[in-house]
TIRO-2110 file (N, C-alpha, C; in Angstrom, 1 decimal):
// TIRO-2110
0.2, 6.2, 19.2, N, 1, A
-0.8, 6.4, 18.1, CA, 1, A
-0.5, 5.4, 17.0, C, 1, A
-1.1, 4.9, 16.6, N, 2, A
-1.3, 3.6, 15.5, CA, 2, A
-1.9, 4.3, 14.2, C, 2, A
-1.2, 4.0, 13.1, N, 3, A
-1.5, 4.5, 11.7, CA, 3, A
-1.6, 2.9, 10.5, C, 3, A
-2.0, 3.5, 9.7, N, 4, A
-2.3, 1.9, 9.1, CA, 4, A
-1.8, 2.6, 7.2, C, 4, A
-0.4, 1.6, 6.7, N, 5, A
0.0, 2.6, 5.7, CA, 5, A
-0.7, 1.2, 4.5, C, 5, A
-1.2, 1.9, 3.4, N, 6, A
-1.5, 1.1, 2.6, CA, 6, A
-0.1, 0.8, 1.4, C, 6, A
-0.3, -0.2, 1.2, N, 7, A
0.7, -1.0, 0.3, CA, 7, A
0.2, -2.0, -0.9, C, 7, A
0.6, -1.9, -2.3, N, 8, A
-0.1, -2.8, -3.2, CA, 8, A
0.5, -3.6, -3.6, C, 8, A
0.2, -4.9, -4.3, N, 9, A
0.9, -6.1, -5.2, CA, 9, A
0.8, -6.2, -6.1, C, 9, A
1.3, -6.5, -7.2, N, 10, A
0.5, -6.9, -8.5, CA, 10, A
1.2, -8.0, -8.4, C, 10, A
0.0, -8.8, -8.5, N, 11, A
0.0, -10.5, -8.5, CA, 11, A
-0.5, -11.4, -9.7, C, 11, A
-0.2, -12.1, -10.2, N, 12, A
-0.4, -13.0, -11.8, CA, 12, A
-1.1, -14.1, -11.0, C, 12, A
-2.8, -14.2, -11.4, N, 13, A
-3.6, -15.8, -10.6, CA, 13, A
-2.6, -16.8, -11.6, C, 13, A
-2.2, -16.5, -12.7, N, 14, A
-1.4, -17.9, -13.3, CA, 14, A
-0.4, -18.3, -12.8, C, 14, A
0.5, -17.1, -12.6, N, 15, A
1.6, -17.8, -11.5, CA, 15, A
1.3, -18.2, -10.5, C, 15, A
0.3, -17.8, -9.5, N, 16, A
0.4, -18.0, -7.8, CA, 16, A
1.2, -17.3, -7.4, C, 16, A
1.3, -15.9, -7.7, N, 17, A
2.6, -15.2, -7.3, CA, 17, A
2.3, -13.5, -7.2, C, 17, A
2.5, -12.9, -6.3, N, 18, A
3.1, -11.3, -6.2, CA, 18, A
4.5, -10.8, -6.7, C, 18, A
4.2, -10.6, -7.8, N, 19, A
6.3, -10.0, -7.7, CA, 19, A
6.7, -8.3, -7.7, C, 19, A
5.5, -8.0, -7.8, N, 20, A
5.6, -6.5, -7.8, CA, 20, A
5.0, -5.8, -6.3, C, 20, A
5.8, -5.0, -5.8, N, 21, A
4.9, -4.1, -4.8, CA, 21, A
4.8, -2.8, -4.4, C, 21, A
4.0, -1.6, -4.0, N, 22, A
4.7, -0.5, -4.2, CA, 22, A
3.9, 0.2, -3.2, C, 22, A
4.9, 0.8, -2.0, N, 23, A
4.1, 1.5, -1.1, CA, 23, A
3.7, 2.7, -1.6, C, 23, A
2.5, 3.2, -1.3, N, 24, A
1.4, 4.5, -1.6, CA, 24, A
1.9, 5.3, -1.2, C, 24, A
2.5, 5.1, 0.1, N, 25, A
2.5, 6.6, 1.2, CA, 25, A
1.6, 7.3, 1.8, C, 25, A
0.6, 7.0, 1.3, N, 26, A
-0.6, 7.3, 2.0, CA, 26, A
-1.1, 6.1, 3.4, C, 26, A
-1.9, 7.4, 4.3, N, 27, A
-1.6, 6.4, 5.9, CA, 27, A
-2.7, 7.0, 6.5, C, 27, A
-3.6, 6.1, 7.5, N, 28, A
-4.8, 6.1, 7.7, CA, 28, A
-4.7, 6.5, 9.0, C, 28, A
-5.8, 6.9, 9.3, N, 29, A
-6.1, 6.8, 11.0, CA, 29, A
-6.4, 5.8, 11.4, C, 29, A
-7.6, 5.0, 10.4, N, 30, A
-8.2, 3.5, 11.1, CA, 30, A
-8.1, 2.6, 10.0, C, 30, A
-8.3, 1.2, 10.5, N, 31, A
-7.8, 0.2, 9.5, CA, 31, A
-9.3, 0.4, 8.3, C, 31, A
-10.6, 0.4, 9.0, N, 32, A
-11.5, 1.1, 7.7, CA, 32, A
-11.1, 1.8, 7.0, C, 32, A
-10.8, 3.1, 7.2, N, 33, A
-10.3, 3.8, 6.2, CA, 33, A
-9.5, 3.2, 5.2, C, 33, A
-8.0, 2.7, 6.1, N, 34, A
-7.2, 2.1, 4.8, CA, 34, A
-8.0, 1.5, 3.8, C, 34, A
-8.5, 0.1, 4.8, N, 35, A
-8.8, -1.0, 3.6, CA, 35, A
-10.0, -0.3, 2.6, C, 35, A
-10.7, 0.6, 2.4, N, 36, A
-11.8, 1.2, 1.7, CA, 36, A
-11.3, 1.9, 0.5, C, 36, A
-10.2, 2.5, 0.8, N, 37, A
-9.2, 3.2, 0.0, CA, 37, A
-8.3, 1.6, -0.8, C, 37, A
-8.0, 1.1, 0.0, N, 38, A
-7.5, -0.2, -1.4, CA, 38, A
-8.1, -0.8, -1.7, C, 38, A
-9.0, -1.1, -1.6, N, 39, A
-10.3, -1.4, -2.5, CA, 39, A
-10.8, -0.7, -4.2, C, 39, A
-10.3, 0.9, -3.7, N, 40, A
-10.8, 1.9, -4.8, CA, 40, A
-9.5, 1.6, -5.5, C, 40, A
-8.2, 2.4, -4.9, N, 41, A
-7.0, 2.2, -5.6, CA, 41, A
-6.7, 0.7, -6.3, C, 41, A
-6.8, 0.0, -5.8, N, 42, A
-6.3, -1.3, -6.2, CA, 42, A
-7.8, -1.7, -7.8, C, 42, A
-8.9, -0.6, -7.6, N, 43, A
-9.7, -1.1, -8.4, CA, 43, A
-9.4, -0.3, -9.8, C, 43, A
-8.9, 1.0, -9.4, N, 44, A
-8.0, 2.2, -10.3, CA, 44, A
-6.9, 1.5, -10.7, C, 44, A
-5.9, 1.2, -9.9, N, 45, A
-4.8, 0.7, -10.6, CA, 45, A
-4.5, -0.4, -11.6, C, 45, A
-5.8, -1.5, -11.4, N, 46, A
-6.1, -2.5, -12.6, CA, 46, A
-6.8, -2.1, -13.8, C, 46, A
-7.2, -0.9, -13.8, N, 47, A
-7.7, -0.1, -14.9, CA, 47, A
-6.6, 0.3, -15.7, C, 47, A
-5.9, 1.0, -15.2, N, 48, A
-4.7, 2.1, -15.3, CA, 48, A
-4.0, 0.9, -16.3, C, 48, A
-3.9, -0.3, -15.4, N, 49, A
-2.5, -1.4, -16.4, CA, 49, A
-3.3, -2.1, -17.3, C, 49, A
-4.8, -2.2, -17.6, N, 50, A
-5.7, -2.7, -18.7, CA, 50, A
-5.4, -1.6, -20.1, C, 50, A
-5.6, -0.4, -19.4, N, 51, A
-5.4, 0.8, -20.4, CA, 51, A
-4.4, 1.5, -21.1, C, 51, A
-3.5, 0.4, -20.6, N, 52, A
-1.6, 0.7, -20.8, CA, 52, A
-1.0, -0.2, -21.7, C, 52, A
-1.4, 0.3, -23.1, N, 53, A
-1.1, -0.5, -24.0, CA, 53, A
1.0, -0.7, -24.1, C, 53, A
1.6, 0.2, -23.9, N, 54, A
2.8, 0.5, -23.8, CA, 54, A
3.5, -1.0, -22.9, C, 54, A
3.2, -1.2, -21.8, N, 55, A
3.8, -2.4, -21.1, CA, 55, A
3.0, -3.6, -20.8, C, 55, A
1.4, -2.8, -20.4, N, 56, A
1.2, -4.4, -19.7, CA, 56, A
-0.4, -4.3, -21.1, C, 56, A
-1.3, -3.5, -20.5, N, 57, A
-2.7, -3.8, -21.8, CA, 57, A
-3.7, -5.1, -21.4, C, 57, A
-4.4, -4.6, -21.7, N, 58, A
-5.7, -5.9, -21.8, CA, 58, A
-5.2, -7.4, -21.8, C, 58, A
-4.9, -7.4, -23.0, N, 59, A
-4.0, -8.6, -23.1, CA, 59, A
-3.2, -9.4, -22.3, C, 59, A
-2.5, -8.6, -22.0, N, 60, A
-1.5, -9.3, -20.5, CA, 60, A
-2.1, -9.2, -19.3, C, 60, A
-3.3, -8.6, -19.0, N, 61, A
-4.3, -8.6, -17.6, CA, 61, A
-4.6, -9.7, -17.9, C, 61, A
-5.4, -10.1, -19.1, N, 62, A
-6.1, -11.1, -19.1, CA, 62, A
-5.4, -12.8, -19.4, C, 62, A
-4.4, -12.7, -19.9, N, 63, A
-3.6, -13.9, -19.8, CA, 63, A
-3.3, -14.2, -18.9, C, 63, A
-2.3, -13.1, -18.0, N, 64, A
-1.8, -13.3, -16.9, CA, 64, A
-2.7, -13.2, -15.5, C, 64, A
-3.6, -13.1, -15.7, N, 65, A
-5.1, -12.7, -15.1, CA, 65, A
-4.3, -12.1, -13.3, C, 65, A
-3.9, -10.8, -14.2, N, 66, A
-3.1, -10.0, -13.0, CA, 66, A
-4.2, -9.5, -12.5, C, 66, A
-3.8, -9.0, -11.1, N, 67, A
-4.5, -8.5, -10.2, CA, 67, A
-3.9, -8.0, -9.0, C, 67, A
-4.7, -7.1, -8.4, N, 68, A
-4.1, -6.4, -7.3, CA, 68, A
-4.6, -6.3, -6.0, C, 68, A
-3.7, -6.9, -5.5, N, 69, A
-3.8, -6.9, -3.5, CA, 69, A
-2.9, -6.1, -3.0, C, 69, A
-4.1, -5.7, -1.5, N, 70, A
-3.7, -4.9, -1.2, CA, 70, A
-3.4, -4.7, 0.4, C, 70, A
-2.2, -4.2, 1.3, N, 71, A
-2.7, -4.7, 2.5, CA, 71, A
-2.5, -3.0, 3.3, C, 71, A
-2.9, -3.9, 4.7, N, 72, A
-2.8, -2.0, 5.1, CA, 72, A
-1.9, -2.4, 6.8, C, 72, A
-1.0, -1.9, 6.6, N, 73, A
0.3, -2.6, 7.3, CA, 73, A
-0.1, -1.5, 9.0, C, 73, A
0.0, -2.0, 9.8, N, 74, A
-0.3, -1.2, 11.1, CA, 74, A
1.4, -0.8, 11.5, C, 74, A
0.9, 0.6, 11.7, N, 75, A
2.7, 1.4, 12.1, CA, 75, A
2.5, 2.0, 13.5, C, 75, A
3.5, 1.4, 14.2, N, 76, A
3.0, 2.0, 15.9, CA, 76, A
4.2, 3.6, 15.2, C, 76, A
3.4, 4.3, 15.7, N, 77, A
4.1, 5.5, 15.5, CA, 77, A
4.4, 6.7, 17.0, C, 77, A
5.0, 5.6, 18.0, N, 78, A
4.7, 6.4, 18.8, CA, 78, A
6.2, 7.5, 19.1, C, 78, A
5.9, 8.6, 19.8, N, 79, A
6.7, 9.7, 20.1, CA, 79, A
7.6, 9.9, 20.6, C, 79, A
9.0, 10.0, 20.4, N, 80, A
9.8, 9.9, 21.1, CA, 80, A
10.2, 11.2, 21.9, C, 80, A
10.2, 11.1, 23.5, N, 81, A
10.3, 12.4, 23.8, CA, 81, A
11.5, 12.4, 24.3, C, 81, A
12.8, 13.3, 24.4, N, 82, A
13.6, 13.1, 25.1, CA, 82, A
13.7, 13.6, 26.5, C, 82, A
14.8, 13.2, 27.4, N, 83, A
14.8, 13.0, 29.0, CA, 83, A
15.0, 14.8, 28.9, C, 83, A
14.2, 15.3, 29.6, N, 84, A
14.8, 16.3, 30.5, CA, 84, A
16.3, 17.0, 30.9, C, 84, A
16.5, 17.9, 30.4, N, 85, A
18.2, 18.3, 30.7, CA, 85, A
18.1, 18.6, 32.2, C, 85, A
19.0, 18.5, 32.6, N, 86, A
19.2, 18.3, 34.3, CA, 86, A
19.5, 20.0, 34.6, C, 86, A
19.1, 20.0, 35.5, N, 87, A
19.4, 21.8, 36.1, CA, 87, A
21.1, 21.9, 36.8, C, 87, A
20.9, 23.1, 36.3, N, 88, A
22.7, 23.3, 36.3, CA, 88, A
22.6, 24.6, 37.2, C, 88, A
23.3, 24.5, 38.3, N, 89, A
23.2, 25.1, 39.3, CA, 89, A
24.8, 26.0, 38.8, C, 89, A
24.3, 27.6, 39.2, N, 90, A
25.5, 28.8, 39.2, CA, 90, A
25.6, 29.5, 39.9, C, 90, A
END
């Protein structure tokens, strides 16, 4: 079974750079789903750091003309069963 876990960046267009990243923990069925969901989140979370006068704020979005990517990482999640105990004859 294949899961798809979403993951974000906060990336500076003036750097050319991602330095930040932070897995969600949240994990899809299908790669739609993820990517629809980082779309919204990643559209939330550059609100959240515009509105955050405390570290980052308007100001530093827009200087640093930060922004957030987002990917949705495919997880083979498959099942590990173990072997069969052997019959024990008495």
């Amino acid at each position: 079974m294949t899961k798809f876990l979403l993951i974000l960046h906060l990336c500076s267009v003036v750097q050319g750079a991602c330095y930040e990243s932070t897995i969600t923990g949240f994990t899809f069925k299908t790669h739609y789903e993820c990517a629809t969901a980082g779309y919204k989140l990643a559209g939330a979370t550059l609100d959240q750091l515009a509105n955050n006068d405390v570290y980052y704020g308007m100001e530093r979005v827009e200087k640093e003309k930060l922004a957030i990517k987002f990917e949705c990482k495919e997880l083979d999640t498959k099942m590990i069963v173990p072997p069969k105990k052997p019959k024990t004859t008495t």
